[in-house]
Structures are given as C-alpha cells and as structure tokens.
C-alpha positions as CSV (number, residue, x, y, z in Angstrom):
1,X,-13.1,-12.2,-10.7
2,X,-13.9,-14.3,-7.5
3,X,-10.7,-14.2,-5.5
4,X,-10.4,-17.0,-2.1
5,X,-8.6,-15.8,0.4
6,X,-6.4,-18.5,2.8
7,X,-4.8,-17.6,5.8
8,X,-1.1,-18.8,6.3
9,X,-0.4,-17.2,9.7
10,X,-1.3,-14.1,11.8
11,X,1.0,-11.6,13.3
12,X,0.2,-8.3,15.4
13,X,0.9,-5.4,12.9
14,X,0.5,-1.7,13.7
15,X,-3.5,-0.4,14.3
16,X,-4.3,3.0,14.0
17,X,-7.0,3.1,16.6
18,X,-8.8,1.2,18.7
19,X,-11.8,-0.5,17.1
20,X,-15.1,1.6,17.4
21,X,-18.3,0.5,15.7
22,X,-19.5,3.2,13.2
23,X,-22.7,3.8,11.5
24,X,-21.2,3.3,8.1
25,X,-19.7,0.2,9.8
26,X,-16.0,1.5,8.0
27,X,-13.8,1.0,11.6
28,X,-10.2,1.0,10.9
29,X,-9.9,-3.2,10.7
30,X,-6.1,-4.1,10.4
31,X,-5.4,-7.6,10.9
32,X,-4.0,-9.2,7.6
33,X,-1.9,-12.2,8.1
34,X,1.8,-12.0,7.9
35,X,1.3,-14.1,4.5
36,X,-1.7,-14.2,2.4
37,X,-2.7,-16.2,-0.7
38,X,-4.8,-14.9,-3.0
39,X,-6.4,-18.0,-5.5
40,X,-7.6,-16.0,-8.9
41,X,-8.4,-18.6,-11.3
42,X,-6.3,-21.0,-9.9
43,X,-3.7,-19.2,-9.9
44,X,-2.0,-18.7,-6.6
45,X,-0.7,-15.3,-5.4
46,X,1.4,-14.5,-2.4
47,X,0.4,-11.3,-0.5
48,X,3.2,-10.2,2.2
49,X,2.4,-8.1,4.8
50,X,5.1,-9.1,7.0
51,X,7.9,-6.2,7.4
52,X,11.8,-6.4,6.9
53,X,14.3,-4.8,10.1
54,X,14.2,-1.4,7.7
55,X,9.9,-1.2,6.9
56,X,9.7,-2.0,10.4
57,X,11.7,0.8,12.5
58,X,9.8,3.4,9.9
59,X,6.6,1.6,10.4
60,X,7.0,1.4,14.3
61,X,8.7,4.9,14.7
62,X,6.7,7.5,16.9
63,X,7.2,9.8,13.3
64,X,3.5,11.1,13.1
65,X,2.1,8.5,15.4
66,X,0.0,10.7,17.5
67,X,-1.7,12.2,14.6
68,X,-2.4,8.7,12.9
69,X,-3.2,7.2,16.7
70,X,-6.3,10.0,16.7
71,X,-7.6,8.6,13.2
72,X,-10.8,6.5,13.9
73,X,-12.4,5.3,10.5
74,X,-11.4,4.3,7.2
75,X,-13.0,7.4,6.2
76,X,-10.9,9.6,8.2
77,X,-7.8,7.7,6.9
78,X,-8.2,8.5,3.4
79,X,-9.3,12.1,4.0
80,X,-5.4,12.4,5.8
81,X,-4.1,10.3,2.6
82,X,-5.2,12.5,0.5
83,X,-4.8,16.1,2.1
84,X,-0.7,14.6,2.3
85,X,1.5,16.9,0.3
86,X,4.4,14.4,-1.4
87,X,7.2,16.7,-0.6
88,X,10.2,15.1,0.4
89,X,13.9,16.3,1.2
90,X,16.7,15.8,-1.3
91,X,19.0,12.8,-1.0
92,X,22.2,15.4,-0.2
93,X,20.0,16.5,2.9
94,X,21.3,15.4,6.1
95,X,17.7,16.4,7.7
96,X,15.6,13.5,8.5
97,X,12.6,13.1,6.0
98,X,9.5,12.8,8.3
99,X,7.7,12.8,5.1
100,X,9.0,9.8,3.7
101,X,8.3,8.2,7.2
102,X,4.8,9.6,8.0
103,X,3.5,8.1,3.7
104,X,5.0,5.2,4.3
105,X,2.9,4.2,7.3
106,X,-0.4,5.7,6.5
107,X,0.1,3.8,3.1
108,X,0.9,0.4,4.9
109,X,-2.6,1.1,6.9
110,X,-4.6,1.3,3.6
111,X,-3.1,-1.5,2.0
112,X,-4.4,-3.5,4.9
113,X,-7.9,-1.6,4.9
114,X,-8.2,-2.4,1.1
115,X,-7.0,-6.3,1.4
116,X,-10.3,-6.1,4.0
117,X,-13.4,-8.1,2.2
118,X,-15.5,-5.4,3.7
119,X,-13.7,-2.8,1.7
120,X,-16.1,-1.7,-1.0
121,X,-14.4,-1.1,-4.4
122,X,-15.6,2.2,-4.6
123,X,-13.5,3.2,-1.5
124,X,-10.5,1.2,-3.3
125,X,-10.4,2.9,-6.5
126,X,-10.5,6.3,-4.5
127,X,-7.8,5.4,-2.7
128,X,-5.9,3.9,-5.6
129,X,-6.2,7.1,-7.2
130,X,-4.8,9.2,-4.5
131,X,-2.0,6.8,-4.0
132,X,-1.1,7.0,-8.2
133,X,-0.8,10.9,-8.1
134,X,1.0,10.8,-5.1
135,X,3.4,8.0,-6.6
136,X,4.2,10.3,-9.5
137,X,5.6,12.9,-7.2
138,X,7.7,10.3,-5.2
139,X,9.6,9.7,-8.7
140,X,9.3,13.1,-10.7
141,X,11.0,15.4,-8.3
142,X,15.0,15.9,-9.1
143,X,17.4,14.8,-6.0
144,X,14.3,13.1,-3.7
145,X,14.4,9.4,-3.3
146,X,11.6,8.8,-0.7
147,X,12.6,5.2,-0.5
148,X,10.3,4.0,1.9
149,X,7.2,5.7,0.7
150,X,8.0,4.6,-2.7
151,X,7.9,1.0,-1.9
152,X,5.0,1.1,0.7
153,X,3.0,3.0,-2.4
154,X,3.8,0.2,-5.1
155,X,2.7,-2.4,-2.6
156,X,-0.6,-0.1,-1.7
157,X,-1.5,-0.3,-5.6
158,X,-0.2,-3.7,-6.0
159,X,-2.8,-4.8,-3.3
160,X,-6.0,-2.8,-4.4
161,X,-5.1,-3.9,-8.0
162,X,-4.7,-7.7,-6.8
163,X,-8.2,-7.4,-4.9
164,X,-10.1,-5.7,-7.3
165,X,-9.0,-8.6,-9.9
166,X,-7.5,-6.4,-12.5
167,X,-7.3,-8.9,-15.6
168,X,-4.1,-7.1,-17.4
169,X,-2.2,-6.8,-13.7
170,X,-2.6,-10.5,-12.4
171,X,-1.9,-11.7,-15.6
172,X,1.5,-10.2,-15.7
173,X,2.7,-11.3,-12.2
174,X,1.1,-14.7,-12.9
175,X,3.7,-14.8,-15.7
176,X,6.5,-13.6,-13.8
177,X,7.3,-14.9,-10.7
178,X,10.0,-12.6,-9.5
179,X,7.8,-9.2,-10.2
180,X,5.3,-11.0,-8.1
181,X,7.5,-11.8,-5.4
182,X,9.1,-8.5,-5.7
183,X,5.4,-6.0,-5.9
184,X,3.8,-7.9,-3.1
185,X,6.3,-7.8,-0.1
186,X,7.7,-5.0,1.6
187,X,11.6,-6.3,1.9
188,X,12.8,-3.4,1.4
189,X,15.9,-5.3,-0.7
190,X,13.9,-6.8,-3.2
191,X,12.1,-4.2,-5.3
192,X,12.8,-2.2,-8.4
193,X,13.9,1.4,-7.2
194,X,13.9,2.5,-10.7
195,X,11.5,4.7,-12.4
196,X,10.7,2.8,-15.6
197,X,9.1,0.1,-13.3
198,X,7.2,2.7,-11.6
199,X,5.9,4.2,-14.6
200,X,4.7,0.6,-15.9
201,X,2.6,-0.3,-12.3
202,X,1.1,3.1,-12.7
203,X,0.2,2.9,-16.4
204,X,-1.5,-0.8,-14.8
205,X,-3.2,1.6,-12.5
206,X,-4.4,4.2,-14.9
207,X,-6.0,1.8,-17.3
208,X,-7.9,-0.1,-14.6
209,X,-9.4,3.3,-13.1
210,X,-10.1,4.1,-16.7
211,X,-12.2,0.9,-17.1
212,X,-15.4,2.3,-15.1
C-alpha cells in the first residue's frame, strides 16, 4: 500500500548521535516533523511526534543519556532495544523507575527511525517484534504501571504498523477517529491506560508479523 508522506512543520527533537555515514548507509536519521500526514488510499492519517510537558521532561532527562548518546547506527539501536530487560518498579515504590524512563526514549528513537522511508521493512518488523514482547511485560506484571514506556511502545507499533500499511490496522483507525487521535500522539492524557486496549493493538501486531 503506497503511503505519501506531507510535511506540516519541523521541530528539533532528541538525536541519538551525531550523523556518521555507514557502509550499510543505516545512520541514526531523526528528524520527523512535529506533525505528519500519512495519505493511504485517500485516507488521511495524522502522525504526532510532537511531545506533551510530561513525554518531554522523560524524553529530555539525562536518565540513560550517555549510554544512548554513544549509540551510532540504527543497528546498534535495536541491538540495545532488544537486550532491554522490561523490569520496572511497583507503583507503591517511592524509587524512581529509570526503567520506565530509559524504554520510553529508546522507543521514541525507533519510532522515528521506522517513520524513515529509508527504513527497510525487514528492519521494521524486527523491531516491531521486540517492541510486542516487551509490551506484554509492561502490562502483565502485578503492581507495575510503566506509564511512560507503555505509551511510547503503543505509538512505536502504531507507527511501524501505519508505515508498513497493515490493511486490518489502518482500516480500524480510519473508522474511528478518536483511537486514531489517541494511538498516534504521545499526550500523555489522551491514551487508553488499560490493558484490554493493549491486548487488541498487539493482537493487530501479531497477525501482521504472522502475514510473511
């Protein structure tokens, strides 16, 4: 499914290195705009990168920046996705979750690396099933509520599933415009937090990586 891609407006958003050419040509590339719209069968779709006062101050925190500063190609980026264990502190814990921070910020990167035409779909779908496993864990535990992970994780899958053109997926936020609005932002005040909605995006997300 041919998607055209329009630029609204551009922002500075958080890099994760400073742009070196590779031989596989895979440097880290983030520079979405702040608003994107996707037109898939003429259907337009909003993609918001932009980040609310909350998603920003864990976004921009120094929580795990060096590590993520010394990370030079999309490569390296997913290797450190996926060797990241989802353990986070319980909700009565009055120790900050550095966890919580560090996923939600690596995640934000590779939903701008996937939204990147040069992204190859193999390289999304690997990603997309890292970010589904890890998603599970976010929910399943008892007495954890990473809240910021959780959200940056449905927007992660929301994007690779939006830019991979997943029939079943666009055609149910074409149809609703306030699941839409709510998968494809990170305002931190206008998702679903619950874990029947997180179930249904993954089961979106398991049928399309079943479809090889």
């Amino acid at each position: 499914m041919k998607a055209i891609i329009l630029i609204l407006c551009l922002m500075p958003f958080l890099s994760a290195c400073t742009s070196l050419e590779d031989p596989e040509g895979t440097v880290l590339a983030h520079n979405p705009a702040e608003k994107v719209i996707v037109t898939i069968s003429n259907f337009k779709i909003e993609v918001d990168f932009s980040l609310d006062e909350n998603m920003r101050m864990v976004i921009t925190s120094e929580m795990g920046q060096h590590k993520i500063e010394s990370i030079k190609t999309r490569e390296d980026l997913i290797c450190y996705y996926k060797n990241l264990t989802p353990l986070f502190q319980p909700g009565y814990s009055s120790l900050s979750d550095d966890n919580d921070y560090i996923f939600a910020k690596v995640e934000y990167l590779l939903a701008q690396e996937c939204f990147q035409d040069n992204c190859k779909s193999l390289t999304r779908r690997e990603i997309l099933e890292a970010a589904v496993e890890k998603q599970k864990h976010k929910f399943g535990v008892p007495y954890t509520a990473p809240s910021y992970t959780r959200r940056t994780g449905t927007f992660l899958i929301a994007v690779i599933l939006i830019k991979e053109g997943d029939d079943s997926f666009i055609q149910s936020i074409t149809n609703n415009a306030d699941l839409q609005k709510t998968l494809l932002c990170l305002n931190s005040n206008l998702w679903m937090n619950g874990e029947e909605f997180n179930d249904l995006l993954i089961q979106y997300a398991e049928n399309f990586l079943a479809n090889d």
